[in-house]
Every structure is written in structure tokens, then in C-alpha cells.
PyMOL commands that place a pseudoatom at each C-alpha (Angstrom):
pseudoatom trace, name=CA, resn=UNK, resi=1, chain=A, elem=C, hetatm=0, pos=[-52.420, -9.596, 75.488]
pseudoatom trace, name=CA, resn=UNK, resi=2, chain=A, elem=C, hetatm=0, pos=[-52.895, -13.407, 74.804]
pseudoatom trace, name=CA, resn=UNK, resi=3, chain=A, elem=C, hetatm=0, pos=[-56.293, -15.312, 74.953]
pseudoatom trace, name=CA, resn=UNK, resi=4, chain=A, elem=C, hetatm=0, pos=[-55.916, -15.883, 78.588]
pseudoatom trace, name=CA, resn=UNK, resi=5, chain=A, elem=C, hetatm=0, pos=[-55.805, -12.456, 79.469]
pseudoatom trace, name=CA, resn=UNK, resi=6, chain=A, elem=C, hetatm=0, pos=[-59.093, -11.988, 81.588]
pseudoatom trace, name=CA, resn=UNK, resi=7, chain=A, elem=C, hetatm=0, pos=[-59.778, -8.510, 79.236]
pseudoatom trace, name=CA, resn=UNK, resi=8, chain=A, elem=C, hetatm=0, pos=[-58.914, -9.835, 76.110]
pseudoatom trace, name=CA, resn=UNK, resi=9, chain=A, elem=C, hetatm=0, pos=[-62.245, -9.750, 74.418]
pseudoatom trace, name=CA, resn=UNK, resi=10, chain=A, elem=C, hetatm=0, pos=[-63.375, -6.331, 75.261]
pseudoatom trace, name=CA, resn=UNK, resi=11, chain=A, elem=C, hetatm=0, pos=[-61.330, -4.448, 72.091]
pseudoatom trace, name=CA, resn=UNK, resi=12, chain=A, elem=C, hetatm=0, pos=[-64.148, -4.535, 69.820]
pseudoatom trace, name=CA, resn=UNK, resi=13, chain=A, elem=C, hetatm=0, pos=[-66.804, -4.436, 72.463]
pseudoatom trace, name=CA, resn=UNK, resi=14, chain=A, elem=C, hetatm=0, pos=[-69.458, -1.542, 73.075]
pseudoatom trace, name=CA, resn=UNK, resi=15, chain=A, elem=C, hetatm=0, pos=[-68.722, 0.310, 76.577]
pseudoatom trace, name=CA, resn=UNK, resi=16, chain=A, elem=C, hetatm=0, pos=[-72.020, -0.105, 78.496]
pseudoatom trace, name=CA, resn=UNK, resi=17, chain=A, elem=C, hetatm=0, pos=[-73.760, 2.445, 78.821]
pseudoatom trace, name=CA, resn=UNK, resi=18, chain=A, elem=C, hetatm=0, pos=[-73.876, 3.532, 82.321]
pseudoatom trace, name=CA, resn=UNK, resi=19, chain=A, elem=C, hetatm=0, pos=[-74.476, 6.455, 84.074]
pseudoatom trace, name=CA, resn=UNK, resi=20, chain=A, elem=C, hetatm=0, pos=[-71.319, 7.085, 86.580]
pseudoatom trace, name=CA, resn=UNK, resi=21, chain=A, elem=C, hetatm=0, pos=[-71.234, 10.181, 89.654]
pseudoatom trace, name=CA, resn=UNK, resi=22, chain=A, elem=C, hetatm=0, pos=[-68.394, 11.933, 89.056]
pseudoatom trace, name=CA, resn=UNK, resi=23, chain=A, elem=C, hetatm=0, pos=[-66.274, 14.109, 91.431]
pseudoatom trace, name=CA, resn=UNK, resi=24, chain=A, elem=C, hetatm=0, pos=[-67.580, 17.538, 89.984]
pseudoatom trace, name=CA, resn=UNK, resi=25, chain=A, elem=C, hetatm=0, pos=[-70.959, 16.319, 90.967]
pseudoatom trace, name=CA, resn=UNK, resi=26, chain=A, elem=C, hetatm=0, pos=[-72.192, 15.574, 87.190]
pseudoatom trace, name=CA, resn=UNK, resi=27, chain=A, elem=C, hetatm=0, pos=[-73.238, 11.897, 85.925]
pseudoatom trace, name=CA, resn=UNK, resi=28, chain=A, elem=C, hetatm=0, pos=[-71.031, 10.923, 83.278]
pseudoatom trace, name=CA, resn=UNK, resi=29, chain=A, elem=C, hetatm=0, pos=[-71.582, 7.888, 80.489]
pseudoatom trace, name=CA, resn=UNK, resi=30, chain=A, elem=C, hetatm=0, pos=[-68.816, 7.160, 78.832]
pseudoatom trace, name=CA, resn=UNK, resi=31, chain=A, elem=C, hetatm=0, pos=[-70.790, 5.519, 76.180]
pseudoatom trace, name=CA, resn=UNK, resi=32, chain=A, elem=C, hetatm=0, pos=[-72.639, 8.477, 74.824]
pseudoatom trace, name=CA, resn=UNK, resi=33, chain=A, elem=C, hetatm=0, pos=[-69.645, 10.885, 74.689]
pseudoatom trace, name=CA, resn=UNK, resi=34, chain=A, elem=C, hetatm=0, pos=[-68.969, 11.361, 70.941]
pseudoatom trace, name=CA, resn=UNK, resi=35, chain=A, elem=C, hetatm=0, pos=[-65.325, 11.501, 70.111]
pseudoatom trace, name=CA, resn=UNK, resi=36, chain=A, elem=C, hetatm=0, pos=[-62.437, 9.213, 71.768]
pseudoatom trace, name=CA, resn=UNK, resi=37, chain=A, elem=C, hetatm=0, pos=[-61.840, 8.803, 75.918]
pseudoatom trace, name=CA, resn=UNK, resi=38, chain=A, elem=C, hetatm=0, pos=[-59.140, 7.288, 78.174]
pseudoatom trace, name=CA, resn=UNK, resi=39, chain=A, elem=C, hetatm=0, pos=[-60.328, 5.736, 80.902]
pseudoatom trace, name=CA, resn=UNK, resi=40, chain=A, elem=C, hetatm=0, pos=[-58.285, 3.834, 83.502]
pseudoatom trace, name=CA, resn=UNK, resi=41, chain=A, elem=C, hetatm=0, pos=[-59.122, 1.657, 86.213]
pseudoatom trace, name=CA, resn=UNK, resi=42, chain=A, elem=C, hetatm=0, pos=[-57.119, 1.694, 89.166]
pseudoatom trace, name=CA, resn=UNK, resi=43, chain=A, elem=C, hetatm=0, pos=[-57.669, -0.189, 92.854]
pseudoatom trace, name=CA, resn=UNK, resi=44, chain=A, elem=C, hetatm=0, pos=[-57.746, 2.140, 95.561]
pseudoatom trace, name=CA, resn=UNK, resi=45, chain=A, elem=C, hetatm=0, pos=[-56.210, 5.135, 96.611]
pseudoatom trace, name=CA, resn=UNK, resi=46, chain=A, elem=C, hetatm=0, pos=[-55.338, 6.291, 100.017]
pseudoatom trace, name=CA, resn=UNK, resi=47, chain=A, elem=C, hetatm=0, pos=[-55.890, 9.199, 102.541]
pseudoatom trace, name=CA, resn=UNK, resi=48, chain=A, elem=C, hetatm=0, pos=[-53.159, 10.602, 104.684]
pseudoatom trace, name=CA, resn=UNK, resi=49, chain=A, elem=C, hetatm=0, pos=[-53.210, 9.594, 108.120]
pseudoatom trace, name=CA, resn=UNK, resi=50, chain=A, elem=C, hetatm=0, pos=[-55.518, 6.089, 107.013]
pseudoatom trace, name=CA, resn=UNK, resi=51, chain=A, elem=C, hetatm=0, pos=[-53.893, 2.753, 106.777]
pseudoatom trace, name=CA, resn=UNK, resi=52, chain=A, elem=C, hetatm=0, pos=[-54.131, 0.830, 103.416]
pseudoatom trace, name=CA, resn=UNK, resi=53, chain=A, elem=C, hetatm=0, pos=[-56.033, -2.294, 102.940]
pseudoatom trace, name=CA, resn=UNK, resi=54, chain=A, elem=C, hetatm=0, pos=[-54.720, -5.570, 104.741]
pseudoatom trace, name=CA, resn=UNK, resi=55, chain=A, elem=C, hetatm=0, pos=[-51.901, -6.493, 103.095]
pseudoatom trace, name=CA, resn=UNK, resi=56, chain=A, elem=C, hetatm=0, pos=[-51.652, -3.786, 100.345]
pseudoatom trace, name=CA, resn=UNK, resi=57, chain=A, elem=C, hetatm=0, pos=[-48.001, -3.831, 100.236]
pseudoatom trace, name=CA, resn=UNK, resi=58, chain=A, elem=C, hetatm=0, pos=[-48.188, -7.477, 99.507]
pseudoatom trace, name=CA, resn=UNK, resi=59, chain=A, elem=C, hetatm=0, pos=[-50.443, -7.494, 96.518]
pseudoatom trace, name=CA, resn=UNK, resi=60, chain=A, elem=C, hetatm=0, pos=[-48.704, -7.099, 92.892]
pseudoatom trace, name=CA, resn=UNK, resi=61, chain=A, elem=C, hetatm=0, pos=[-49.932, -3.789, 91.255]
pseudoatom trace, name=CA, resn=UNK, resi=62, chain=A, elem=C, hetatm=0, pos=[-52.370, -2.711, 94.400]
pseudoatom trace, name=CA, resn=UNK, resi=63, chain=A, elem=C, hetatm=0, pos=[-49.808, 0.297, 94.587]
pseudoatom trace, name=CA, resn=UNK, resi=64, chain=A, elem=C, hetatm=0, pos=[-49.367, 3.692, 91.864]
pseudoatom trace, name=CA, resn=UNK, resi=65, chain=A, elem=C, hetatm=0, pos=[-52.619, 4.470, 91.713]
pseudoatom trace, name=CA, resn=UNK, resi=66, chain=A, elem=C, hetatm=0, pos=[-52.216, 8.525, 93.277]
pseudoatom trace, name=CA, resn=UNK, resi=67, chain=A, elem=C, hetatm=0, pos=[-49.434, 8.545, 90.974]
pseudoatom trace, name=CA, resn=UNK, resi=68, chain=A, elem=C, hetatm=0, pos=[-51.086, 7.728, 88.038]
pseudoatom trace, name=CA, resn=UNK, resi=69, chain=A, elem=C, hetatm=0, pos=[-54.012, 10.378, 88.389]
pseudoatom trace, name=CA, resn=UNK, resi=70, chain=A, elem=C, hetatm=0, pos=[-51.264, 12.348, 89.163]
pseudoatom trace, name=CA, resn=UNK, resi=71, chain=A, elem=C, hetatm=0, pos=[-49.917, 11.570, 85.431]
pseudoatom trace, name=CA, resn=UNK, resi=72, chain=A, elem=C, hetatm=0, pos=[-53.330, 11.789, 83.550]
pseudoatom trace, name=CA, resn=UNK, resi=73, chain=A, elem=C, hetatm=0, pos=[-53.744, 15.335, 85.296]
pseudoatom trace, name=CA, resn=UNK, resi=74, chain=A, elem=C, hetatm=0, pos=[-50.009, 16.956, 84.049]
pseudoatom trace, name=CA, resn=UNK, resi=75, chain=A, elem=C, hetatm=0, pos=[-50.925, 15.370, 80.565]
pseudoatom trace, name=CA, resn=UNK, resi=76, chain=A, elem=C, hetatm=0, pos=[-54.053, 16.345, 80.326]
pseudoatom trace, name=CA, resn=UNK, resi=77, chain=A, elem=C, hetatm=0, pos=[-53.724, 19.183, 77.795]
pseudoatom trace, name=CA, resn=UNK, resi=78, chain=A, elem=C, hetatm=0, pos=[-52.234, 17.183, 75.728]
pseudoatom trace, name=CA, resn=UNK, resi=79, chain=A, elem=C, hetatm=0, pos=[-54.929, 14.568, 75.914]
pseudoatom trace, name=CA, resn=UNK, resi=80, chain=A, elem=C, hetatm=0, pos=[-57.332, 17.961, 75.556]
pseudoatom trace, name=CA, resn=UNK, resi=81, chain=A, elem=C, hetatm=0, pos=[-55.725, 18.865, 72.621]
pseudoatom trace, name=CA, resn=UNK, resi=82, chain=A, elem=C, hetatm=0, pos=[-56.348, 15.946, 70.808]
pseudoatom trace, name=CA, resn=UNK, resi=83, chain=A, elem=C, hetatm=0, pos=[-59.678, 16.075, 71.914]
pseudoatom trace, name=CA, resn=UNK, resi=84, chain=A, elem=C, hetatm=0, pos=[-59.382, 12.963, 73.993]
pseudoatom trace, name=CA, resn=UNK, resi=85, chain=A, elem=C, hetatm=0, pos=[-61.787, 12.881, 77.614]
pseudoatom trace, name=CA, resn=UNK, resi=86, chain=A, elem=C, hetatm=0, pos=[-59.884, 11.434, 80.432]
pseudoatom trace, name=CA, resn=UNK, resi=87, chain=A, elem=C, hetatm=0, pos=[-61.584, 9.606, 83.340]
pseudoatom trace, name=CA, resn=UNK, resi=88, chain=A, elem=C, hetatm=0, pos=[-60.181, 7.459, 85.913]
pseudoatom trace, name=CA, resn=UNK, resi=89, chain=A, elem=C, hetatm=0, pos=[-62.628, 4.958, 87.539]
pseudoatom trace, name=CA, resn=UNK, resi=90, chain=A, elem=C, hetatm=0, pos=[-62.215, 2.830, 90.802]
pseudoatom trace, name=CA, resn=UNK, resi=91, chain=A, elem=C, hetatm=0, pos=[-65.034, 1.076, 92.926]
pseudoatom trace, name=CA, resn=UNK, resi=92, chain=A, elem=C, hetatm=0, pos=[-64.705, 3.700, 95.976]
pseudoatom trace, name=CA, resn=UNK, resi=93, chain=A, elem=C, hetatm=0, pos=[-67.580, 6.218, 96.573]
pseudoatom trace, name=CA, resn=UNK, resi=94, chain=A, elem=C, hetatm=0, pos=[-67.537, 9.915, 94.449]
pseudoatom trace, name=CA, resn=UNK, resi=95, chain=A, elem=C, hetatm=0, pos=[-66.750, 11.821, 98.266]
pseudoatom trace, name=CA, resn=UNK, resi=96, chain=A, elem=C, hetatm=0, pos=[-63.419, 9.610, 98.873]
pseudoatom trace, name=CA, resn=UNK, resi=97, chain=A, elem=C, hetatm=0, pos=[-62.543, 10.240, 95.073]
pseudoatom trace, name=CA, resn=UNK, resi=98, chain=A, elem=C, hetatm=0, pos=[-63.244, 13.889, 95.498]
pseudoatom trace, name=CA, resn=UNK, resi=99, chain=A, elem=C, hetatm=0, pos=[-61.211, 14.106, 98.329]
pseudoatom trace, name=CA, resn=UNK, resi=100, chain=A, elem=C, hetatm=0, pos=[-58.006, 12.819, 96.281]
pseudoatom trace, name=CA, resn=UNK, resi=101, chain=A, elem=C, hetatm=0, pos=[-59.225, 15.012, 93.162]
pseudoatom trace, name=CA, resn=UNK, resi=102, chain=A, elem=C, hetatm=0, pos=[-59.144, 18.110, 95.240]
pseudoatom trace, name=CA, resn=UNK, resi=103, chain=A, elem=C, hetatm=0, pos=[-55.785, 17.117, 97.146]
pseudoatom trace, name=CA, resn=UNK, resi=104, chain=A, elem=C, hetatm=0, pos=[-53.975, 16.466, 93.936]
pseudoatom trace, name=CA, resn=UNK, resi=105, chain=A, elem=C, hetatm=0, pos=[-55.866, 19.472, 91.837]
pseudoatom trace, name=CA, resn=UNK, resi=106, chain=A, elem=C, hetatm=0, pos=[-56.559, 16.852, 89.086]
pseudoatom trace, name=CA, resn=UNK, resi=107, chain=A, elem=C, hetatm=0, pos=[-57.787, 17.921, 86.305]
pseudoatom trace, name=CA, resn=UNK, resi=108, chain=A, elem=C, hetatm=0, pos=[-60.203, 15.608, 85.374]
pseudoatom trace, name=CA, resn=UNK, resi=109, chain=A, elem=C, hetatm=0, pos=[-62.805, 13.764, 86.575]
pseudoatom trace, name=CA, resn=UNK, resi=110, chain=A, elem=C, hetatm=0, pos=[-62.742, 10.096, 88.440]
pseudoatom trace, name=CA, resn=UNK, resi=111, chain=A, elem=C, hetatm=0, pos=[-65.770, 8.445, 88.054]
pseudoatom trace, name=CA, resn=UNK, resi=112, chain=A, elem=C, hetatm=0, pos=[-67.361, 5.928, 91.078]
pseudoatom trace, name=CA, resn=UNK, resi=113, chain=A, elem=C, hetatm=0, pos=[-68.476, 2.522, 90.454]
pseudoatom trace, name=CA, resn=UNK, resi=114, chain=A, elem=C, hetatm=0, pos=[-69.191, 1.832, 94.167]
pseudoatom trace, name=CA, resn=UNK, resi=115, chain=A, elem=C, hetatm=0, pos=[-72.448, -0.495, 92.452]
pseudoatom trace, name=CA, resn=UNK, resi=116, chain=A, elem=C, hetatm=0, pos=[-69.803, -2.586, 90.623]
pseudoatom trace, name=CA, resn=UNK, resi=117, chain=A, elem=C, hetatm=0, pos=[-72.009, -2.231, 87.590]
pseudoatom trace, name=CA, resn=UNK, resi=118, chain=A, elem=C, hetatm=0, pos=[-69.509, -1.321, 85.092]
pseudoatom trace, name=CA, resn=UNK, resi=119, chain=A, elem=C, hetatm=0, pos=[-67.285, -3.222, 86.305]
pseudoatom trace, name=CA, resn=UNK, resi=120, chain=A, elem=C, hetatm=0, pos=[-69.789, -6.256, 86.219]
pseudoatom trace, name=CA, resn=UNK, resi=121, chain=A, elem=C, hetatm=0, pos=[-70.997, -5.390, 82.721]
pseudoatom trace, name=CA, resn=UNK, resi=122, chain=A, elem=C, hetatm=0, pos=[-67.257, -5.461, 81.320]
pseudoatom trace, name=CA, resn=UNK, resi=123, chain=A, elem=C, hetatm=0, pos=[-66.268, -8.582, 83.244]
pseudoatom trace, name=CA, resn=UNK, resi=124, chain=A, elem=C, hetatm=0, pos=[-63.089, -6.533, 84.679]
pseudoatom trace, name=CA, resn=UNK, resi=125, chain=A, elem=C, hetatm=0, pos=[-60.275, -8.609, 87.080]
pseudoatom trace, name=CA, resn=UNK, resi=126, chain=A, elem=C, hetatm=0, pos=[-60.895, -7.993, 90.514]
pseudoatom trace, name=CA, resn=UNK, resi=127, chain=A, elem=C, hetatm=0, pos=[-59.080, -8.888, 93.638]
pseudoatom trace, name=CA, resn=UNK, resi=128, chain=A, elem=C, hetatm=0, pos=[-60.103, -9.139, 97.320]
pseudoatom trace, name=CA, resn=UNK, resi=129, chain=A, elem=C, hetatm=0, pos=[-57.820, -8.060, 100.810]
pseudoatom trace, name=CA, resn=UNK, resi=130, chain=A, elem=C, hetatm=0, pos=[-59.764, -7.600, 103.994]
pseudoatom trace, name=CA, resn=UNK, resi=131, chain=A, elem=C, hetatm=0, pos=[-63.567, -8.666, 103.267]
pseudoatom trace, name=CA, resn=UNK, resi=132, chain=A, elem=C, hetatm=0, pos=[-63.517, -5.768, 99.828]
pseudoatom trace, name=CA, resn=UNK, resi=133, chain=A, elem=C, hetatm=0, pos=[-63.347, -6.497, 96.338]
pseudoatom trace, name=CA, resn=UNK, resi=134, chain=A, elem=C, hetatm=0, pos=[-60.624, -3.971, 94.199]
pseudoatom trace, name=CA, resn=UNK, resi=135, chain=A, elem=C, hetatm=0, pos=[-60.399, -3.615, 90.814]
pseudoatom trace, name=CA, resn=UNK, resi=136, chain=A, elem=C, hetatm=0, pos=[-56.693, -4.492, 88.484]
pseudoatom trace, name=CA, resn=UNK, resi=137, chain=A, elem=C, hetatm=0, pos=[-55.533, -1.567, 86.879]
pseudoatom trace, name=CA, resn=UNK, resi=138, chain=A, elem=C, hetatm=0, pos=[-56.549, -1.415, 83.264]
pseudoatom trace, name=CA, resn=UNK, resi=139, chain=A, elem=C, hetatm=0, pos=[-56.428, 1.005, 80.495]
pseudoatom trace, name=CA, resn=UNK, resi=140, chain=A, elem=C, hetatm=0, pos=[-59.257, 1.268, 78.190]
pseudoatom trace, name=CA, resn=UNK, resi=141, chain=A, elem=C, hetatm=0, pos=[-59.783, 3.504, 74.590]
pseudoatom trace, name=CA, resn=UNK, resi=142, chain=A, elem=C, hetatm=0, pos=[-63.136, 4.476, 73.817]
pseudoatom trace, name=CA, resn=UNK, resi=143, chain=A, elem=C, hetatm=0, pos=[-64.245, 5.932, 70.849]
pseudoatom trace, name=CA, resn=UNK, resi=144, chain=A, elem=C, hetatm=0, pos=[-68.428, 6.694, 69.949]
pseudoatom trace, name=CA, resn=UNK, resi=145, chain=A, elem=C, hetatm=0, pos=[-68.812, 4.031, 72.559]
pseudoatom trace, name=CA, resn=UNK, resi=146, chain=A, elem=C, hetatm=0, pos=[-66.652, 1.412, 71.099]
pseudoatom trace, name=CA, resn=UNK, resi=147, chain=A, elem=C, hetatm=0, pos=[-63.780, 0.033, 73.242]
pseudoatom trace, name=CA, resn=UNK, resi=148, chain=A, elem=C, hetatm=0, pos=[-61.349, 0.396, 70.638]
pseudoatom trace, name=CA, resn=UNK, resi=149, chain=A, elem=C, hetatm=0, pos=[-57.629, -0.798, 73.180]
pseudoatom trace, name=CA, resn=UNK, resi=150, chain=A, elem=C, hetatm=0, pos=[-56.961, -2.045, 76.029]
pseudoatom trace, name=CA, resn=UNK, resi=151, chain=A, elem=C, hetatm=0, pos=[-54.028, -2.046, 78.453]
pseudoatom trace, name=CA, resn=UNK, resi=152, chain=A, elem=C, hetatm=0, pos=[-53.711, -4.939, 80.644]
pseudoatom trace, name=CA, resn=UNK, resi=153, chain=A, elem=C, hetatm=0, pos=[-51.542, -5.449, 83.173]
pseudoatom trace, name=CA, resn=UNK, resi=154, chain=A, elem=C, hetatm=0, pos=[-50.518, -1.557, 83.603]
pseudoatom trace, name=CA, resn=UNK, resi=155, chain=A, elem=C, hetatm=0, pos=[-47.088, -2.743, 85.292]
pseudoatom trace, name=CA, resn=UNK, resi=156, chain=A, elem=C, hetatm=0, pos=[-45.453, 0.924, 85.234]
pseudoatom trace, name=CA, resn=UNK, resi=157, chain=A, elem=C, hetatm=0, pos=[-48.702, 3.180, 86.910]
pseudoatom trace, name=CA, resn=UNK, resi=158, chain=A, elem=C, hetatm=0, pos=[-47.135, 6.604, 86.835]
pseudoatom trace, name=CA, resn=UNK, resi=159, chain=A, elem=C, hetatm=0, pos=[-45.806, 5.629, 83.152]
pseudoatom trace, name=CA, resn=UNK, resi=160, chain=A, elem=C, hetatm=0, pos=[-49.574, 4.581, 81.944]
pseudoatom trace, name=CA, resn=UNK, resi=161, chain=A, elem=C, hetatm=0, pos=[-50.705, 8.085, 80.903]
pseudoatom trace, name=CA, resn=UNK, resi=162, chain=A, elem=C, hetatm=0, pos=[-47.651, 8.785, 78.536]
pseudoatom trace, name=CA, resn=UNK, resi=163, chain=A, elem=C, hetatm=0, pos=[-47.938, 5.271, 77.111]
pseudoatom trace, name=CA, resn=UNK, resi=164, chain=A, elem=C, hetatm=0, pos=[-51.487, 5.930, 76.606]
pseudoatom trace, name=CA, resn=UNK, resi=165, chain=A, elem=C, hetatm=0, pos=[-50.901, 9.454, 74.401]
pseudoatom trace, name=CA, resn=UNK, resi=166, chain=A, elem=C, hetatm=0, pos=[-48.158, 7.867, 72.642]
pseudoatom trace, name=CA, resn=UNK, resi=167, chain=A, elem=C, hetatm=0, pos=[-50.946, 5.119, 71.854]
pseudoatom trace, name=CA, resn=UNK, resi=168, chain=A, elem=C, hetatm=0, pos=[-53.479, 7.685, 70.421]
pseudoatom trace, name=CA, resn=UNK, resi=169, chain=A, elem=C, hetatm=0, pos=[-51.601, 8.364, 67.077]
pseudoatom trace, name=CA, resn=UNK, resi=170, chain=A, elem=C, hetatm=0, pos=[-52.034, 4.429, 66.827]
pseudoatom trace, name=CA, resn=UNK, resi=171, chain=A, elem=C, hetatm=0, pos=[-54.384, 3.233, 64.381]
pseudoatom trace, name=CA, resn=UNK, resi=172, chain=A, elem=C, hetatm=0, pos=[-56.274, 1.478, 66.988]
pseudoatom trace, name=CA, resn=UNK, resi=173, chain=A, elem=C, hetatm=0, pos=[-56.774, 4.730, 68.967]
for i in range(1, 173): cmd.bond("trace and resi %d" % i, "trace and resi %d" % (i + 1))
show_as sticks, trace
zoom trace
């Protein structure tokens, strides 16, 4: 990351603590968990049979983000058994994310931020197609509620969850 990087300050940073619905139904905050968490932030992801966006297939990175759950979910023992939560986060409402959590059998929760809160609170990159704000994929440690890495751009989305558990031997995992 350099200095222009529009998530460059947040290493370092408490993770605000907000209360998130998650697709089991539970309110998560990241904040309070004790002991490290992974969360990424992805854009958007699609339903069979619905179009994308306007012009997803012309925005850099708006793609990979099925793909990347995907990831997180076959790593997630390994995450587990490092005692590492994972949670993916996007801006769409807990029933669409619940519907992609139970089509892919992920297994882990994504967590909504359909009020933009979080993403307000952390000042994360956004981009707009067709009249609705999306959020650039990041990658975010937490640990006791301190941001403690970040990931920004994620340019390889299906490659993000093995970068990120080859990350958490790191000393600033």
C-alpha cells in the first residue's frame, strides 16, 4: 500500500463496533470477538437467472466475488484451526446473502451492511453502476478489535483466502 491508497490508515485503527445481521440469523460485532478475524469485503454477488449490475463486466475487480466465498469456505478449517473467525461482508441485505450462503454451503457467515454504517465508519472505497453504491474488495485482520492488515486492491479474488492464511503466521497477523 502507499499513502494514496484510500485504506491506508486503517492498520492500526479500532474496528467499529457495530452490530451486523448475519446469514444464520445472529448479530455479529466484529469488534467484541476476542481472538483474531478475517473479514473481506467484496461488491456484489449474483443470483442465477438475474442480470448483473449495468456494466459489471466493465468495472475492474466488480467480478470473483462467489469465488472468493467459495475460497474462505474450503479453507475454513484451516482458518478454524488457528482459531481465526471468517466473515465476508458486502452492502446487500442478510436474505440475498443467505441465499448465496446456502447455494454454495459456505461455511461461514457473511455479514450485511445494507445501512452502509461500517462501511461509513471505516471510510471504505466504494463505486457506483446503475443508481447503487458497491463496495472494492478489501481484506481486513482483526485482532481484540484492532485492525491489525489490510489487503487492498484484492486483484486475484479466488486467490485472497490462501494469501490471507499464509498472512496469519505474519507478525502483523
Amino acid at each position: 500500500m502507499t499513502a494514496a491508497d484510500p485504506v491506508s490508515n486503517l492498520a492500526g485503527r479500532p474496528f467499529p463496533d457495530l452490530t451486523l445481521e448475519a446469514t444464520t440469523g445472529a448479530s455479529i460485532a466484529i469488534a467484541r470477538l476476542p481472538g483474531r478475524s478475517v473479514v473481506f469485503f467484496y461488491p456484489y454477488t449474483g443470483r442465477p437467472g438475474i442480470p448483473d449490475p449495468p456494466d459489471w463486466d466493465r468495472i475492474p475487480g466488480a467480478h470473483g466475488s462467489t469465488p472468493q466465498a467459495q475460497a474462505y469456505s474450503r479453507l475454513y478449517g484451516e482458518f478454524r484451526n488457528r482459531d481465526v473467525n471468517v466473515f465476508g461482508v458486502s452492502l446487500q441485505d442478510p436474505e440475498w446473502q443467505a441465499e448465496l450462503a446456502a447455494r454454495n454451503n459456505l461455511a461461514f457467515p457473511l455479514l450485511s451492511d445494507r445501512t452502509h454504517a461500517l462501511s461509513r465508519a471505516l471510510e471504505l472505497p466504494v463505486f457506483q453502476t446503475g443508481g447503487t453504491t458497491y463496495l472494492k474488495r478489501l481484506t481486513l485482520f482483526v485482532n481484540g478489535g484492532k485492525i491489525t492488515w489490510v489487503s487492498f486492491p484484492v486483484p486475484d479474488p479466488q486467490g485472497d483466502a490462501a494469501v490471507s492464511l499464509s498472512m496469519l503466521a505474519g507478525p502483523a497477523a
